[in-house]
N, C-alpha and C positions, 0 to 999 in steps of 0.2 A: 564744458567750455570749448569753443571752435578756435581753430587756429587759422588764420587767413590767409591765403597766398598775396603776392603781391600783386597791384593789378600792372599788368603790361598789355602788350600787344597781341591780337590773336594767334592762331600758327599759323594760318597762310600769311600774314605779315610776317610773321618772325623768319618766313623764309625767302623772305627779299633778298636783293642781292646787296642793301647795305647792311645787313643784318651782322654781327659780328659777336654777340654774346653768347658765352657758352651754353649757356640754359636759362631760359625767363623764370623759371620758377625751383628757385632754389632750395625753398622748404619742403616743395612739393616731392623735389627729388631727393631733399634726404627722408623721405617716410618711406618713397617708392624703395632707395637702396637697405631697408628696416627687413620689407618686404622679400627681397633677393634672400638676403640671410637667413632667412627661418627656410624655405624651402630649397634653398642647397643642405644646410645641416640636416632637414627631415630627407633627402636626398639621396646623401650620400651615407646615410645610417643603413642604407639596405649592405651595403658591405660587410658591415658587420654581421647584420641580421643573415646576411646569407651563410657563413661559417659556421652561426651557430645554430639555427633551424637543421641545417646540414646535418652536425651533430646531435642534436635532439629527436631527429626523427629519423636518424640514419637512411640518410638520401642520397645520391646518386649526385653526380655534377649536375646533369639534364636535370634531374629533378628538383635540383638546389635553385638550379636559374629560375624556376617558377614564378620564383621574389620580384626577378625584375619584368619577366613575361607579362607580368597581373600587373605591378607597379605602370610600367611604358606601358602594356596597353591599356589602360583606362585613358590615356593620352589620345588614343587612335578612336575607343571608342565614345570619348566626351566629349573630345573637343569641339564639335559643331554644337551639341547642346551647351556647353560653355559659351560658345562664341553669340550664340543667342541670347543665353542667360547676360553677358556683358552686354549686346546691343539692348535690351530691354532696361538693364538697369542702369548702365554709366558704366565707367572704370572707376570710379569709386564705392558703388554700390558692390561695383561686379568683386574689387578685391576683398571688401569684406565679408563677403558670399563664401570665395574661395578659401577664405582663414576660417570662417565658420565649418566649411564642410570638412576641413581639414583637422578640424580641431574634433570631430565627430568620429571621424576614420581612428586619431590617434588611440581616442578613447575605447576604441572597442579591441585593442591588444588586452585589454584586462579581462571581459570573457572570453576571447583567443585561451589565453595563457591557462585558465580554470578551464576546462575543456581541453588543452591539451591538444588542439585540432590543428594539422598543416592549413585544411580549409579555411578554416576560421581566422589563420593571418591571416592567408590569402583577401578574404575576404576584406579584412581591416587595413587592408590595405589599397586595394581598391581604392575603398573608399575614402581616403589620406589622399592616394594620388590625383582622385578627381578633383578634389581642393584643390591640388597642385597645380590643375590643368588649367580652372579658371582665373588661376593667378598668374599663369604664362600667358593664356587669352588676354587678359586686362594688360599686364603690368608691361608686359615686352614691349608693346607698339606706343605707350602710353609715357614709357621714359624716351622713348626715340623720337616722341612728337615732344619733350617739354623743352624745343627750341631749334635753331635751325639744325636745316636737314644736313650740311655739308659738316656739320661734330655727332653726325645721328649717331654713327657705330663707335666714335670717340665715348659719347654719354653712357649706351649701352653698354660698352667696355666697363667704365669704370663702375655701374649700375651688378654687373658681374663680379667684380671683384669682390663687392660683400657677399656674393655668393659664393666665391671661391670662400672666403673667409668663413663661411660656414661650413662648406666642406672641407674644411680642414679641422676647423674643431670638434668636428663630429665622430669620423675616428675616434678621437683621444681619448672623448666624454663617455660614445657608445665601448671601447675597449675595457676602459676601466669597469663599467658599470655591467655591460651586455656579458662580454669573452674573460674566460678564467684561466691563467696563466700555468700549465701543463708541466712543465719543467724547472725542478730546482736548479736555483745557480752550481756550480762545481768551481772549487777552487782553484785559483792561478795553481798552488802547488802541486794538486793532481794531474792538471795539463802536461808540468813540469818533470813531475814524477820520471827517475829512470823508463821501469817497468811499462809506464805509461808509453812515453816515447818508442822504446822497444818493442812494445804491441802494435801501435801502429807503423812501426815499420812491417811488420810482418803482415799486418794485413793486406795493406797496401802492396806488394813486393813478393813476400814468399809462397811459395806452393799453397795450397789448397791445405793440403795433408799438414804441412808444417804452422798455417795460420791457426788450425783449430788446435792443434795443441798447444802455441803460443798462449790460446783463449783461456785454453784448459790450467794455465800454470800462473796467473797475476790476481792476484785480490780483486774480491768484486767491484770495491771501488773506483781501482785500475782501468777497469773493462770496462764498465759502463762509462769512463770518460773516454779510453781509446776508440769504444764503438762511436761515439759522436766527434771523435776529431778524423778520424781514418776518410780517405778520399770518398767522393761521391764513387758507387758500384766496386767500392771495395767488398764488402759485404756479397755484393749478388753471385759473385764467381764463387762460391763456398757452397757446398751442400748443404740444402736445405734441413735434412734431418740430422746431422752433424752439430748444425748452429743449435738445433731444439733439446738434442740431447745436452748439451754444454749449460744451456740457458736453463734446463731443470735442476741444476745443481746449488743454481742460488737460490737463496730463501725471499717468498712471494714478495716482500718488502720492496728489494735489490730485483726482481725481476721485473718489477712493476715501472721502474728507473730507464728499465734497458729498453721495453716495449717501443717506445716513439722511434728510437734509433735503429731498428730493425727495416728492411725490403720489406714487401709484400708476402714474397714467398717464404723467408724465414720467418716472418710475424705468423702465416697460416701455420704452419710445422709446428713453432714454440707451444703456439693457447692449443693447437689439436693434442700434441704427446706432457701437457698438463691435467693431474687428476681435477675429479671436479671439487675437493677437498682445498686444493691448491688455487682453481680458479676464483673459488670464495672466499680466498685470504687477500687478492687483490683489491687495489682498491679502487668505489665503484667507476671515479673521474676516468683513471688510465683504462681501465678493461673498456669498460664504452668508447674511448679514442681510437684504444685497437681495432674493434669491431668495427669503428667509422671507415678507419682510413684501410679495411679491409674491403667495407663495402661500396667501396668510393672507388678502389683500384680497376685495373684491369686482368684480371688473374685468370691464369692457366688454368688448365680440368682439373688438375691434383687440387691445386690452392682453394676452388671453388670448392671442393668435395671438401676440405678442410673444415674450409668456415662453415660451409652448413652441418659436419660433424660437431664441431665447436658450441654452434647456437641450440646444436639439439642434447648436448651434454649439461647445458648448464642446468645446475640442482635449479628448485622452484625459488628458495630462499634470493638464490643469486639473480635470480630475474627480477625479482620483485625489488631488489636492490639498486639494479638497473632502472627500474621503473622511475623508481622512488628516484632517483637522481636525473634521470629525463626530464622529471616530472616541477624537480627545484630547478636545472637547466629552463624552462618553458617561461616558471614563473621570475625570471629576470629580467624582463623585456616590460612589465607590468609598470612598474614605477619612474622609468625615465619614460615611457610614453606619455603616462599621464599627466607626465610634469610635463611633455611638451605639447598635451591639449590645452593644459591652463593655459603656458602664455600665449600661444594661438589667439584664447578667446578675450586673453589683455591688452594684445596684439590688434585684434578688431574694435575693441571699443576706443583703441588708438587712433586709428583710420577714420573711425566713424565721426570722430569728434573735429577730425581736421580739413577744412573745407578745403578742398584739392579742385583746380581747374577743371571745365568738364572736357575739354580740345571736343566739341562736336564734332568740328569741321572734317575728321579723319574717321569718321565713327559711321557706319550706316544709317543713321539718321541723315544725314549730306547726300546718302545715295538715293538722289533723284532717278535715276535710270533703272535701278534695284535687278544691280548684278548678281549674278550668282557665282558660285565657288567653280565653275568653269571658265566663267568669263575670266577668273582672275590665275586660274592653270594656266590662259591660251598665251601668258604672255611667258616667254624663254625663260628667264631669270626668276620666276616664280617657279616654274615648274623643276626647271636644274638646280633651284636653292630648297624645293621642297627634299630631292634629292640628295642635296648635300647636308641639311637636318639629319635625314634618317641616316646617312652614312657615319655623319661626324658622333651623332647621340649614342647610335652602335659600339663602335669605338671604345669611345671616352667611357663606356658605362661596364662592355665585357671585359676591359684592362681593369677597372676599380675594381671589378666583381672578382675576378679571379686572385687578386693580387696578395692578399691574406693565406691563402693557400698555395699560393708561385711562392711569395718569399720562405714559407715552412717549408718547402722541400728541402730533403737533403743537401743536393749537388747546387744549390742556389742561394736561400739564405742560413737555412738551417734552424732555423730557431720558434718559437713556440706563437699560438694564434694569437694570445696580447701582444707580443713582440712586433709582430706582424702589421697590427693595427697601426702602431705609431710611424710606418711607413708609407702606408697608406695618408696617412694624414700629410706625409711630407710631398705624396704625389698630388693631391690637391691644393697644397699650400703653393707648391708652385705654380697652378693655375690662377691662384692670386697673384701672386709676382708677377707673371705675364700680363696679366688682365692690369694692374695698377701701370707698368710699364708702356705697355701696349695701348692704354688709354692714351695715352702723352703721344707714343710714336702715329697712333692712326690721324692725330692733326695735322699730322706734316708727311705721310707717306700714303700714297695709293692703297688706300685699304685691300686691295683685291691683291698686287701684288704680296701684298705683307702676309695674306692668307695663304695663298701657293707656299710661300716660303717656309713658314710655320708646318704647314701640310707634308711640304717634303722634308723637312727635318724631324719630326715625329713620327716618317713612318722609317725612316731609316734607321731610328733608335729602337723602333719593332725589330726590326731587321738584326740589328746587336743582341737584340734581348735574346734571341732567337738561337743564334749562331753562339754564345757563351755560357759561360757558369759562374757564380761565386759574385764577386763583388762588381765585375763588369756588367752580368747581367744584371744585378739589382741597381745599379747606379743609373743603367740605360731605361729601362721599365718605371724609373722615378722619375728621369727626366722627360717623361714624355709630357706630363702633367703640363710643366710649362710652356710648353707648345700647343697644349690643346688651349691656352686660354683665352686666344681673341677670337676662336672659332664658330663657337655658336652665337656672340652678338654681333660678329661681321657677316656671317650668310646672314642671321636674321633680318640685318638694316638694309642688305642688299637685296634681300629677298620684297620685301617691301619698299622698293627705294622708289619714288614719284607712282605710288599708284594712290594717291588722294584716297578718295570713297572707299573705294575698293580695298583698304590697308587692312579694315578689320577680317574682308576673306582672307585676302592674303596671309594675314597673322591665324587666323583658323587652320589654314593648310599648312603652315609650318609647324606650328604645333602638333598637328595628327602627324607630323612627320616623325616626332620622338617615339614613336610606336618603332624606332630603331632601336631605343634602348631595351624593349621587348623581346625584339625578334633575335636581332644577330647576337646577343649574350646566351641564350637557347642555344643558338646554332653552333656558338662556339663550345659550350657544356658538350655536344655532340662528339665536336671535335676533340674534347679533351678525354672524355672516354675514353675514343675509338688511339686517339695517336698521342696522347698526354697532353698535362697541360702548356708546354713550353711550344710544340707544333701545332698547335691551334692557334698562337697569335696572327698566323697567316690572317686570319680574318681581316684583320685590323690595319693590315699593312694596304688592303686592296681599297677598304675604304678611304683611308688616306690619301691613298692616288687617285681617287675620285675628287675629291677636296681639291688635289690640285688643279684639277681643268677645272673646277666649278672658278675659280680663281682669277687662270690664265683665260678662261673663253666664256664658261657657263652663265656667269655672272653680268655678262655685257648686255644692256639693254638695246633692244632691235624694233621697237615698238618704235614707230614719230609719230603716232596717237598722243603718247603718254606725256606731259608737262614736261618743259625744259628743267632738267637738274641747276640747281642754285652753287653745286659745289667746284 
């Protein structure tokens, strides 16, 4: 059964200047905002996915980014094939193209998973995100044409906010299902406890010499609650072999508790001056965590000599154990993908069914002249909005990426990678808020101004995030979210704003612009190595001030070629 759009006016009418309604095609745009939601949720599941491949394949920051490296660039490397694939078949053909290919890609996390291969995501993923591409090829320019031009980045606002809305349920869905929750809760009364409070005073506070035998003198229960309440680098001032010797005293159970609350450098000392009797009474979730976030660190020669003494101690039994749990880790990604090829492919015989407008007029079929992807660089606003995609997607994608493992840190949030996730999901939800908001204010406010302002208020909460600890910096690193949300559907309508024919290059070049999301998440993985991950936001702060001139100046058309604006 089809479902009919209503018949109206063409878009070059609709862009008259008595044109006043918000969108002619109103059914049209609730299928297209159907569309938004599935690939922000398939999106922004790489956040998750990146914590825990991390941990399954005990990888490196750098090599954890890989996820969005391969995800964004399949953007940089399809999108012209995409943009062809759209001119050849329609925006209707071309969305059910991209739910198809995408629903292809999800499917193939289930020989990923049997296989065990970092590759083999990789690869499945790919091929997910090139779905992804030909559905930003179609769908971006396709909701900005379904009515006049002066509510174009108003419609795509609000066309994002069910994207925001998927990436925010995506966290929650992927936390629950993907990331396994690492730390038992501890009771109010052990917080409470004398002993407790008393131990962390002396962490925090007393000599070196006097903290470890405070260590040495409170119930293991005590201790392992003092060790997670006692200040951020309380801990690091203590000698390393001091803490190792202390922590062999308690039985593998209790030492297994304490493991996540340890430094770097005490975490190497404890599992090095552990027999290998001891290390295979651990259990396999914690031992694998330690080894993660040992081989994630940045460690001294001792601490390195440590852990490779450590990995070359463990009996065969315990490897194999390790395995075996890498192995159940891997195959958890199997069942929420597949359930999200199904509706994909329920998804497209949705689309298929509903006869959606074809707007030729903006489509390269129109292009009598048959421009190319230069002709539509040569104009300013194209090329410094191409610019401002790759910076803004950068951004938005290395803050999501890393944020599961920013809020786990000691001195920040402290608490475990489920934990984690559900903030994540609060830093996207306010990219909804913004986006539902920001749709209503782009009616009535200079889109470009509103973008600077957004731009410099988001990088200056980098800037917080940066300069703090504890509940400041996680408040500021959550709030950025809402600021990113009218960002990428106001470059993209200004990015195409009055270039007729020419909209589907133009929508091509901004698309291969998200090959930001690729690169500068990599480049921060670098940075967090080399200077941790709280000094690598720098990234992100520069791109933002890029955003801001794209705003203040970049954004301004200089062409008198190009059609009078209606707005």
């Amino acid at each position: 059964m089809a479902f009919a759009a209503p018949p109206t006016l063409s878009t070059s009418a609709s862009q008259g200047t008595g044109k006043t309604r918000y969108t002619d095609y109103p059914l049209a745009m609730a299928v297209a905002t159907t569309i938004f939601f599935m690939w922000g949720f398939l999106t922004v599941l790489n956040d998750i996915l990146i914590p825990h491949l991390k941990s399954v394949f005990e990888l490196n920051y750098a090599q954890a980014m890989l996820v969005q490296f391969t995800f964004f660039g399949a953007y940089f490397l399809m999108s012209l094939p995409a943009g062809r694939l759209v001119a050849a078949l329609g925006y209707k053909k071309g969305i059910v193209a991209g739910l198809g290919i995408a629903a292809l890609g999800a499917f193939g996390f289930w020989p990923a998973a049997q296989l065990h291969s970092y590759a083999a995501f990789l690869g499945a993923l790919f091929i997910l995100a090139t779905g992804i591409t030909v559905l930003q090829v179609a769908a971006n320019p396709y909701v900005a044409l379904l009515g006049p031009e002066r509510t174009s980045s108003s419609r795509l606002t609000l066309a994002q906010a069910m994207n925001s809305l998927g990436t925010t349920l995506g966290p929650l869905l992927g936390g629950l299902l993907i990331l396994s929750a690492t730390s038992a809760a501890i009771p109010a009364s052990l917080h409470k406890a004398p002993e407790t409070v008393a131990l962390v005073h002396a962490l925090n506070n007393a000599e070196p010499a006097q903290a470890i035998v405070a260590m040495q003198q409170v119930p293991a229960d005590r201790l392992i609650t003092a060790l997670g309440d006692a200040a951020a680098g309380a801990l690091d001032r203590l000698p390393s072999d001091q803490v190792a010797a202390t922590m062999t005293q308690l039985p593998p159970a209790q030492l297994a508790d304490v493991l996540d609350k340890l430094p770097v450098n005490q975490l190497a000392a404890t599992l090095a001056a552990q027999s290998a009797d001891r290390m295979a009474a651990l259990p396999a979730e914690r031992l694998a965590n330690a080894l993660d976030k040992l081989t994630a660190a940045r460690l001294d020669a001792t601490a390195a000599a440590q852990l490779q003494s450590v990995r070359g101690s463990l009996s065969v039994d315990t490897q194999h154990t390790l395995s075996s749990y890498r192995q159940k880790q891997s195959d958890l990604v199997r069942v929420p993908y597949l359930g999200l090829g199904l509706v994909l492919i329920v998804l497209a015989a949705g689309v298929w069914m509903f006869r959606m407008p074809a707007l030729t007029e903006a489509t390269e079929r129109a292009d009598q002249g048959h421009h190319t992807l230069l002709d539509a660089l040569r104009h300013s606003h194209v090329f410094f909005g191409v610019l401002a995609i790759f910076f803004y997607v950068g951004a938005e994608v290395s803050i999501g990426s890393f944020l599961v493992n920013y809020l786990s840190l000691p001195d920040i949030g402290h608490m475990s990678e489920q934990q984690a996730s559900r903030y994540v999901s609060m830093y996207w939800g306010g990219a909804m808020v913004g986006r539902l908001a920001g749709s209503a204010m782009l009616v009535w406010i200079n889109p470009r101004k509103l973008l600077a302002a957004f731009a410099a208020i988001a990088g200056l909460l980098v800037v917080i995030t940066m300069l703090t600890h504890g509940q400041v910096a996680m408040a500021s690193v959550i709030a950025i979210g809402l600021f990113n949300s009218i960002m990428f559907p106001t470059i993209f309508t200004l990015g195409i704003e009055r270039m007729g024919p020419m909209t589907g290059k133009a929508s091509s070049l901004l698309v291969m612009a998200i090959v930001g999301g690729a690169i500068l998440p990599l480049l921060q993985g670098v940075l967090a190595d080399r200077l941790g991950i709280q000094h690598a936001f720098i990234l992100p702060v520069l791109c933002y001030a890029y955003i801001v001139f794209y705003g203040l100046r970049g954004s301004l058309i200089r062409d008198n070629a190009l059609p009078a604006s209606t707005s």
